[in-house]
N, C-alpha and C positions, 0 to 999 in steps of 0.2 A: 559043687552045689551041696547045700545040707540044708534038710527042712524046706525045701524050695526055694531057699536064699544065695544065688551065684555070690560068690564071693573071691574065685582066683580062675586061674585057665594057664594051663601049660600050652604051650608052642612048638614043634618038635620038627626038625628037618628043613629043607628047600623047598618051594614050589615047584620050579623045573617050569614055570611058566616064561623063562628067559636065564639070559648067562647070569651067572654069578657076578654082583655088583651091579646088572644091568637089568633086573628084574624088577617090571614096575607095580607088579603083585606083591609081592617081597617087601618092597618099600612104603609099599599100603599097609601093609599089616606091624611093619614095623611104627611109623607115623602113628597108626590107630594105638598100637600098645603104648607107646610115650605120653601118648594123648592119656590118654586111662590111667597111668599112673600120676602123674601133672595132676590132672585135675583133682586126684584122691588128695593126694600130698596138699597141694596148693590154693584149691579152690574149697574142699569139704576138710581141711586138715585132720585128713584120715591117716590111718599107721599103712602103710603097703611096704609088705618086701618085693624083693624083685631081683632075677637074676637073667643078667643077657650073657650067653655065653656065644662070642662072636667069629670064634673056629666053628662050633657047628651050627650057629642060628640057633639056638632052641633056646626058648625063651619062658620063664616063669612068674605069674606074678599073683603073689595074696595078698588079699585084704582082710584080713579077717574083722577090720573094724563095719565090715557091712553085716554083722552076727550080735545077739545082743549080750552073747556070755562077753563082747570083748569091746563093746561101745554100748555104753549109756544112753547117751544122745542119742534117739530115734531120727531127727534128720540127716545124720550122719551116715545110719544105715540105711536108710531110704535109697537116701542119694549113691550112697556108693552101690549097694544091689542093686540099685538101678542103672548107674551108667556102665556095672557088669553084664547086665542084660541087655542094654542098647548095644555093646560090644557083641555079644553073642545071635542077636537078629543081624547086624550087618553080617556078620559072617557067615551065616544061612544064607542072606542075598546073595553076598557074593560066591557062594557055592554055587548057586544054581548057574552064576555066570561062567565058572570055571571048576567046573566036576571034575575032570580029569587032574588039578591041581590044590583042589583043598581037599582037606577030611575036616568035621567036626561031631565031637562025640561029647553025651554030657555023662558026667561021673556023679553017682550022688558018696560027698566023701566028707565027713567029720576031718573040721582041723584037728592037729596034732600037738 
């Protein structure tokens, strides 16, 4: 977050809310993050990087086109801060469903 504009979120480790490959938390959050990139890419043709790294799960993704130093177009930031934030309330939801397997924490961080 910077200035109170989400704009990326790291992913980091397993849920442990089932085996490895068979975890349907796991595959929630994975679907949700494709979802989130897809739609920057394709639907707001926003800039997102993004890195899956599939030996440990951990997952990266920025948009920095949801910032105005790095997008122009005001509905492009909108949109993208915003389905950043739709991202980060399901993940509160689903925290409160499964405490013992998520963490979420917000960072307030200047891109680089």
């Amino acid at each position: 977050m910077s200035d109170g504009v989400r704009w990326g979120f790291e992913e980091t480790g397993h849920t442990g809310f089932g085996e490895i490959g068979d975890d349907v938390l796991c595959a929630a959050l994975s679907a949700m993050t494709m979802l989130i990139v897809n739609a920057i890419e394709v639907t707001f043709f926003g800039k997102v990087d993004y890195v899956i790294d599939e030996n440990t799960t951990d997952i990266k993704v920025l948009a920095k086109c949801a910032l105005p130093a790095y997008e122009e177009d005001e509905r492009v930031r909108f949109a993208v801060g915003g389905l950043i934030s739709a991202y980060f309330y399901q993940l509160m939801d689903m925290m409160e469903d499964y405490p013992d397997h998520l963490q979420v924490d917000t960072i307030e961080k200047d891109p680089e």
